[in-house]
FIZAMI-977955 format. One line per 3 residues: number of its first residue (from 1); their letters; for each residue x, y, z of C-alpha. Coordinates in Angstrom, 2 decimals, m for minus. Example, Ala and Ser with C-alpha at 12.3 -4.5 7.8 and 13.67 -1.06 7.14 Angstrom:
BEGIN
1> as> 12.30 m4.50 7.80  13.67 m1.06 7.14
***
This chain:
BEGIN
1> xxx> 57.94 162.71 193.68  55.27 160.28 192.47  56.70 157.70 195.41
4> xxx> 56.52 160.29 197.92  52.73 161.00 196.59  52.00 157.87 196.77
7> xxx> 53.52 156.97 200.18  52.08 160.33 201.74  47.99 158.99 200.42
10> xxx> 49.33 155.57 202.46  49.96 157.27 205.30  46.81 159.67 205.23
13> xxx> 44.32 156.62 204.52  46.35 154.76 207.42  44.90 157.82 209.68
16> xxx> 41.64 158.29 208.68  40.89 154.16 209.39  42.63 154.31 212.56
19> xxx> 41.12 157.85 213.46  37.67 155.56 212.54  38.57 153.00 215.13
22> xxx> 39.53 155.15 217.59  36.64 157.87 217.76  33.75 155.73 216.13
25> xxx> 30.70 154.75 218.44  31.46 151.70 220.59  29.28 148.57 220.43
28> xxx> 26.97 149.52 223.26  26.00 146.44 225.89  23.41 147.38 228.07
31> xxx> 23.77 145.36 231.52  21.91 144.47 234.64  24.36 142.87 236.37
34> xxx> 26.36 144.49 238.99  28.80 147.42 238.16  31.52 145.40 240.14
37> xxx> 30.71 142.19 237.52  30.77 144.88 234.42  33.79 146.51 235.61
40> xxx> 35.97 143.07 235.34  33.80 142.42 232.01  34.95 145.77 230.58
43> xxx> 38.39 145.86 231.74  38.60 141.94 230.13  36.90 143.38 226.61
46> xxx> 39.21 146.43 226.79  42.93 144.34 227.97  41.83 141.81 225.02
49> xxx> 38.88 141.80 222.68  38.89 145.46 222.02  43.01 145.23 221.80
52> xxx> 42.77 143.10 219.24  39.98 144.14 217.11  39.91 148.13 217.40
55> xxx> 36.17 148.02 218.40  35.26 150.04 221.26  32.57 148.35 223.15
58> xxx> 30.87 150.33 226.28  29.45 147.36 229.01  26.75 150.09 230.24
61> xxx> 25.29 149.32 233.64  21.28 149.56 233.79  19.17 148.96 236.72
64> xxx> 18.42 145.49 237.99  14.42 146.80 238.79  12.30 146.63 235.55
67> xxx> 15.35 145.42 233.20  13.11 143.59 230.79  10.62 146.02 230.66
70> xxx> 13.01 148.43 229.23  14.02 146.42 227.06  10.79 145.93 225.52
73> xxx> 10.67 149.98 225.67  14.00 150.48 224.26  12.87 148.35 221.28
76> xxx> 9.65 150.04 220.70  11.37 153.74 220.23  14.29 151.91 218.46
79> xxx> 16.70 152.87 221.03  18.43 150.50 221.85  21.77 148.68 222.22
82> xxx> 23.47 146.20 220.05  23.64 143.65 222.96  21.23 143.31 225.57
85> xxx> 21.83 140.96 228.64  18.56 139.86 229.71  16.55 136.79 231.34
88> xxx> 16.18 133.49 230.52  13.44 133.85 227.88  14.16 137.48 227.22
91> xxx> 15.73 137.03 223.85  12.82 135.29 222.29  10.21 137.55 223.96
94> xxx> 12.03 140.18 222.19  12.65 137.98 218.93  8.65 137.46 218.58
97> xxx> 8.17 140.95 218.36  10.74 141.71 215.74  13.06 143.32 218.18
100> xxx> 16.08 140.88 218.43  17.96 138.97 215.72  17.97 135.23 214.84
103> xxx> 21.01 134.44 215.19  20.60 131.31 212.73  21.91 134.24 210.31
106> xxx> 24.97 134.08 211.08  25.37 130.51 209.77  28.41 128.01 210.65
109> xxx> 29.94 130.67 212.74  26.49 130.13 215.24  26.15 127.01 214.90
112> xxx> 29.92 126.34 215.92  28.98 128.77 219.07  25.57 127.30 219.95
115> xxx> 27.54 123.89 219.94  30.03 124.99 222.53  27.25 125.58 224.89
118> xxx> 25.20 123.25 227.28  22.53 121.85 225.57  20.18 122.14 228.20
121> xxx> 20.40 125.85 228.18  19.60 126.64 224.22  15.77 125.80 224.22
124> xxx> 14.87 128.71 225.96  16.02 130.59 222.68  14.54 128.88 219.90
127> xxx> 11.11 128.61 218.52  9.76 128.16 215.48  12.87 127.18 213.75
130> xxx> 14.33 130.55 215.03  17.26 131.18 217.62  17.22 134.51 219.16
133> xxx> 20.09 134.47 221.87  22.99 132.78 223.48  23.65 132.38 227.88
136> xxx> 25.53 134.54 229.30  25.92 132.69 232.94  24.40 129.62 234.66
139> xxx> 21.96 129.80 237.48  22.65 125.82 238.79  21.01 123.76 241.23
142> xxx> 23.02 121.02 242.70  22.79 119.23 245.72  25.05 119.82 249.49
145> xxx> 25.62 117.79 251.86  27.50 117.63 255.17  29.59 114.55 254.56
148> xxx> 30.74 114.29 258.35  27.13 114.02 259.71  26.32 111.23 257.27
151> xxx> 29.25 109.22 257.92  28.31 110.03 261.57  24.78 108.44 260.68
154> xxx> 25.88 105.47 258.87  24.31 106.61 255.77  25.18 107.51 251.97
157> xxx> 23.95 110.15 249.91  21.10 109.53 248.11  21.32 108.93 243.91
160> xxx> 17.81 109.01 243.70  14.52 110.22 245.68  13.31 106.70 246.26
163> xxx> 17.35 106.25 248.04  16.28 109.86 249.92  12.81 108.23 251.26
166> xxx> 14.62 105.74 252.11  17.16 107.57 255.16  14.74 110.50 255.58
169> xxx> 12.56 108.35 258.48  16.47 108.01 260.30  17.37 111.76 259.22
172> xxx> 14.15 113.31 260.93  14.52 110.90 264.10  17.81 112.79 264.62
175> xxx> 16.41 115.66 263.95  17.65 116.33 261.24  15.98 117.12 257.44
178> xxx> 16.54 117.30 253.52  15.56 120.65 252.15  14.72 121.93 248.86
181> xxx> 16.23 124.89 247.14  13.62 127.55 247.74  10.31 125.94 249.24
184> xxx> 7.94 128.40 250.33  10.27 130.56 252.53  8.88 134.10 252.75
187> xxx> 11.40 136.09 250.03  11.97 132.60 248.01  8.23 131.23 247.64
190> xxx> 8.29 133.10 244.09  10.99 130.94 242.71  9.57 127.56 243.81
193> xxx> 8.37 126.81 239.92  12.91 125.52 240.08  11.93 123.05 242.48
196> xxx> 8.32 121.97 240.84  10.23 121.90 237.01  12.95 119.36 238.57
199> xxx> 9.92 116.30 239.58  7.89 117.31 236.60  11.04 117.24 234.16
202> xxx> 12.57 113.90 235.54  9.35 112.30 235.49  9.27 113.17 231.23
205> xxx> 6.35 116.16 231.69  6.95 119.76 230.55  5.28 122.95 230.99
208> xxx> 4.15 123.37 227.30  2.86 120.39 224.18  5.94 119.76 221.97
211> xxx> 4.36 121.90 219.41  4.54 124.69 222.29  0.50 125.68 221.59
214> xxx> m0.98 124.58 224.85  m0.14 123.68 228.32  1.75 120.32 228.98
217> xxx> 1.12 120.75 232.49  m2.53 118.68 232.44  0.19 115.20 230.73
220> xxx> 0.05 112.22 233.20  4.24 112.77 233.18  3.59 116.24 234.79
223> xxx> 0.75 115.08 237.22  3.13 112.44 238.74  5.80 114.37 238.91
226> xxx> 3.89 117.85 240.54  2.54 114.88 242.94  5.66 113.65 243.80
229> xxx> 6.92 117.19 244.95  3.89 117.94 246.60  4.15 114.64 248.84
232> xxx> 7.40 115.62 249.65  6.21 118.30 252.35  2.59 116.92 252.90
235> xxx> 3.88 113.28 253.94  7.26 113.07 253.82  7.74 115.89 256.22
238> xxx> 9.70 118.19 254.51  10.02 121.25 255.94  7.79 124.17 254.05
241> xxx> 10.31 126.99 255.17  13.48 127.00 256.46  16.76 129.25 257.29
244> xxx> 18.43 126.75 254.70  22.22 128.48 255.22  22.43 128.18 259.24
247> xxx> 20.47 124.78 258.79  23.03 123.26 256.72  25.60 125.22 258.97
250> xxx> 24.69 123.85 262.36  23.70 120.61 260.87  20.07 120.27 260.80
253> xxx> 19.86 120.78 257.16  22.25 117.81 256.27  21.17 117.33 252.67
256> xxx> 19.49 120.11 250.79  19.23 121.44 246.90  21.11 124.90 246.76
259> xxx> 21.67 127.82 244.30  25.01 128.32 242.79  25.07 131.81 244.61
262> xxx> 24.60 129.96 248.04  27.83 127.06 247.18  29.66 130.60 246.32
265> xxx> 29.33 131.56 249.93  29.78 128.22 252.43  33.71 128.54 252.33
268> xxx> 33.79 132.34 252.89  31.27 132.66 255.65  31.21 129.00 257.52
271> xxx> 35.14 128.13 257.25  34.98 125.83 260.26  33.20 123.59 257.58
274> xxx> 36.05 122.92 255.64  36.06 119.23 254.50  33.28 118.67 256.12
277> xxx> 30.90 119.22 253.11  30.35 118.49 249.64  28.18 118.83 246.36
280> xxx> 26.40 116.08 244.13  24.04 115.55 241.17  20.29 116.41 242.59
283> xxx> 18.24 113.11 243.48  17.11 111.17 240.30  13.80 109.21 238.96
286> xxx> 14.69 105.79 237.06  13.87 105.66 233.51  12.21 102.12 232.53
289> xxx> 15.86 101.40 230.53  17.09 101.48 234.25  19.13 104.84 233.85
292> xxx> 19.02 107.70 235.82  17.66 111.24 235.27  19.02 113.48 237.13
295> xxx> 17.75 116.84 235.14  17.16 119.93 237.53  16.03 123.56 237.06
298> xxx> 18.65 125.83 234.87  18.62 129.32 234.20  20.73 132.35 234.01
301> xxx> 21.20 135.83 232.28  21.07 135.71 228.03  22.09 137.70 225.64
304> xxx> 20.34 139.48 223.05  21.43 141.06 219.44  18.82 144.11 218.66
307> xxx> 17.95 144.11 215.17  17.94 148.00 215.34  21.81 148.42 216.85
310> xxx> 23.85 150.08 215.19  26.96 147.74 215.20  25.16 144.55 215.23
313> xxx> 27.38 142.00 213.44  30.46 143.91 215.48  27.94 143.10 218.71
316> xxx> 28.01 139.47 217.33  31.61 139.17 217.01  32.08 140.16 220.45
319> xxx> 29.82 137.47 221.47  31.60 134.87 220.32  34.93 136.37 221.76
322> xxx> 32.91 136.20 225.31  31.48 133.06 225.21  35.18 131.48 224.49
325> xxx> 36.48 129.08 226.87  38.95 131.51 227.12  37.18 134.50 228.23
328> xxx> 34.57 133.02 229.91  37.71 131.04 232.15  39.26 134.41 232.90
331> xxx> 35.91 135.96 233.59  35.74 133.37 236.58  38.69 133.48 238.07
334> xxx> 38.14 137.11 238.23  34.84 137.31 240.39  35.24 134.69 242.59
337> xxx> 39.07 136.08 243.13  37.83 139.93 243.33  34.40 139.58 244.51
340> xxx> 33.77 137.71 247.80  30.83 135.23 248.15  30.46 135.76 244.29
343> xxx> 30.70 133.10 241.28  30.00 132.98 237.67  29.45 129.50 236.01
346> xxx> 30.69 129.83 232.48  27.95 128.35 229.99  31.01 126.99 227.51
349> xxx> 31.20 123.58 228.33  35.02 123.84 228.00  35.16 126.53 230.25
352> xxx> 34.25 124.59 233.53  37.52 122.97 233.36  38.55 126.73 234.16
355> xxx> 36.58 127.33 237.83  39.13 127.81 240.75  37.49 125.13 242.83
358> xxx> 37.77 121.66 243.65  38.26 119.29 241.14  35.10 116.89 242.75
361> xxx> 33.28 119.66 242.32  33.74 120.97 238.73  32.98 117.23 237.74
364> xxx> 29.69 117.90 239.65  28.92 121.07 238.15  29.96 119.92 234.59
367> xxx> 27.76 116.44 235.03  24.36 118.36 236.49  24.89 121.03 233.63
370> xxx> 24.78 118.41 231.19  21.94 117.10 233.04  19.49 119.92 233.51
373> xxx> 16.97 121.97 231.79  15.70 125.41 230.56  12.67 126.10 229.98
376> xxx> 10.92 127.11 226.69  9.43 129.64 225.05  6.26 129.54 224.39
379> xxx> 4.49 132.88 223.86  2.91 133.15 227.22  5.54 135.70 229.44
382> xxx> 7.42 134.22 231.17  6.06 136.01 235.12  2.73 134.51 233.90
385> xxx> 3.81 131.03 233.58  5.85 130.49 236.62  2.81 132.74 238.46
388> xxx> 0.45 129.73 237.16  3.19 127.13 238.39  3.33 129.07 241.94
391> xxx> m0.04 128.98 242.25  m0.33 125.28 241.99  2.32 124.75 244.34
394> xxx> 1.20 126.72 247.03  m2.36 125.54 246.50  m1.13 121.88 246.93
397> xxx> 1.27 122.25 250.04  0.46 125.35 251.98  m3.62 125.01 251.48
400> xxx> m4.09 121.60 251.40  m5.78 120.91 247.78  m5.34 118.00 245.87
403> xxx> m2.01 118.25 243.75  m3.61 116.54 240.50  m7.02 119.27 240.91
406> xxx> m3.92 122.49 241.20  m1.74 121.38 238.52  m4.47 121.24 236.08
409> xxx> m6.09 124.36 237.21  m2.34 125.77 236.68  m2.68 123.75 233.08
412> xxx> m6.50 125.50 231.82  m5.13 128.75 233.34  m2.25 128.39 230.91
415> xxx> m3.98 127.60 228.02  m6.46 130.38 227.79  m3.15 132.70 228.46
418> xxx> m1.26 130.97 225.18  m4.69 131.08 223.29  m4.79 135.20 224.14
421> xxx> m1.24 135.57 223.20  m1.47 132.94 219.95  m4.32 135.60 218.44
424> xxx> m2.38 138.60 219.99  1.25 137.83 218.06  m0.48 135.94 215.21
427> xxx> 1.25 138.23 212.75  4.42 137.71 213.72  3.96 134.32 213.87
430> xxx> 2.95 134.75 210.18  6.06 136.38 209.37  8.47 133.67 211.51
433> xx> 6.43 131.10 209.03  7.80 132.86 205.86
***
């Protein structure tokens, strides 16, 4: 009788854990990206993470328009999910305010995370000895280039700018062109601070001091470099706009930096191209030790633990099941299979290995991953800073000022922002200090 007791209290504590499981409230992930990507990401949580853990997590689509700004909402009413996918500098926007959680708490287990991901990509998370968030995908920014007209031309691709200077002359008396990846095209102009970070990163400049206090545009680094890009449409005639998809289609665009989103589309909708294209490493600047730095613009969607959730360290653990090799592998193969002219760039570097696509060109993608840069947080929002960066640009090539006069405009614009914002958040920067 006492067995059967026994056996029958087994049984009825068996229930109530697995009744738990089954009807308790599922890590919530609130999502801008599109319901076709968060369908494949919940059916891939559901068919694996969720089948082996028993937690429920709900991948909850939220609109694209105003994402980070209800974020910073969510957090101020305490409503909010466990994991947030957000911008670039999202997670420490929301980490300076209190709102997200350093991540540095979860010890070894980060660390072994953060170490699986491309370098380049974690400085946009930490500051102050703090990490507030992880990537979620890679925005890239290689270079294309039509490999039949070149050969046609007699020339090579370029390895560095000075190599580009170099054909351009024999490129434009073809009539033909290199081309940035966004310029000042009408619709792109506002994302031209990619192309401006490239010249001012290769040439050793930054936006921000090391100490991340005041601007770093104003450095004799960042002056050459925002000079160099300049000069690039004011006297190496450059083109200032372009239709940068039918140019490198019909072959007046031969050479040209591209998004990852753009690559994504050249076999689907220009198949008469086949094997007559290809991707490489962005032009570099020599470094005085004679090497080559080939760092470009990176981005992409983060993630974000809210301090407030209410299944934060389950939030974490699903994390680190998504930003496996593993997962992040399937995750690719699924949209580019399912989702025409679409492509996710994992941000584990053993993931790459994983991409359906050529093996020249995963060596390319893993080699300019390695190679390029985030930016970093700084205090300042982030809209502000690349405004400031815009600015300077357009100043410089569309009106004609001097680039050295609009970058450091850009630079005492910047300062008296991170000033403002120093005194504004100076008590959580107290608290970050403790």
């Amino acid at each position: 009788m006492r067995l059967n007791y026994r056996n029958s209290l087994l049984v009825l504590v068996a229930l109530v854990v697995l009744s738990f499981s089954v009807f308790a409230a599922p890590v919530q992930v609130w999502s801008p990206q599109t319901i076709e990507w968060n369908k494949i990401i919940q059916e891939l949580t559901d068919a694996d993470f969720t089948a082996k853990t028993n937690i429920p997590v709900d991948i909850h689509t939220i609109p694209w328009a105003g994402f980070e700004q209800k974020y910073l909402l969510a957090a101020a009413s305490g409503d909010v999910p466990d994991v947030g996918i957000t911008g670039s500098l999202g997670p420490a926007d929301l980490g300076i305010r209190g709102a997200a959680v350093d991540l540095s708490r979860y010890g070894k287990e980060y660390e072994e995370l953060r170490n699986q991901m491309f370098p380049g990509l974690m400085r946009s998370f930490e500051f102050m000895g703090t990490n507030f968030g992880l990537p979620m995908d890679m925005a890239l920014y290689p270079m294309v280039y039509r490999s039949d007209i070149l050969q046609e031309l007699g020339l090579e691709v370029p390895n560095t700018w000075n190599e580009l200077y170099e054909i351009l002359p024999k490129l434009q008396a073809n009539n033909k062109n290199f081309y940035t990846a966004f310029a000042f095209k009408e619709g792109q102009a506002e994302v031209v601070y990619a192309d401006v970070s490239m010249f001012i990163w290769q040439h050793g400049g930054d936006w921000y001091t090391p100490d991340r206090t005041k601007s770093g545009l104003d450095t004799p680094e960042s002056i050459k470099g925002f000079t160099e890009f300049a000069e690039l449409f004011t006297k190496r005639g450059v083109p200032k706009a372009a239709e940068s998809f039918m140019g490198f289609k019909q072959g007046e665009l031969p050479l040209m930096l591209t998004s990852m989103w753009q690559y994504a589309n050249f076999e689907m909708a220009a198949p008469e191209l086949k094997g007559k294209w290809s991707i490489s490493l962005v032009p570099g600047t020599k470094r005085t030790d004679g090497s080559i730095n080939h760092a470009a613009y990176i981005g992409g969607m983060t993630f974000a633990l809210f301090e407030k959730g209410k299944r934060v360290d389950d939030g974490f653990l699903w994390l680190k099941w998504f930003l496996s090799a593993e997962t992040q592998g399937k995750l690719a193969q699924r949209i580019i299979k399912e989702i025409p002219g679409s492509i996710y760039i994992p941000t584990n570097i053993n993931a790459i290995e994983y991409l359906p696509l050529p093996k020249e060109h995963i060596k390319v993608i893993m080699n300019q991953a390695k190679d390029s840069i985030a930016p970093a947080y700084a205090l300042a929002p982030e809209s502000v800073t690349l405004r400031f960066i815009n600015f300077a640009a357009y100043e410089a090539v569309v009106e004609g000022a001097n680039p050295e006069t609009a970058i450091k405009k850009a630079a005492r614009d910047m300062n008296t922002e991170l000033d403002k914002k120093q005194r504004e958040y100076a008590r959580f920067i107290t608290k970050l200090k403790k």
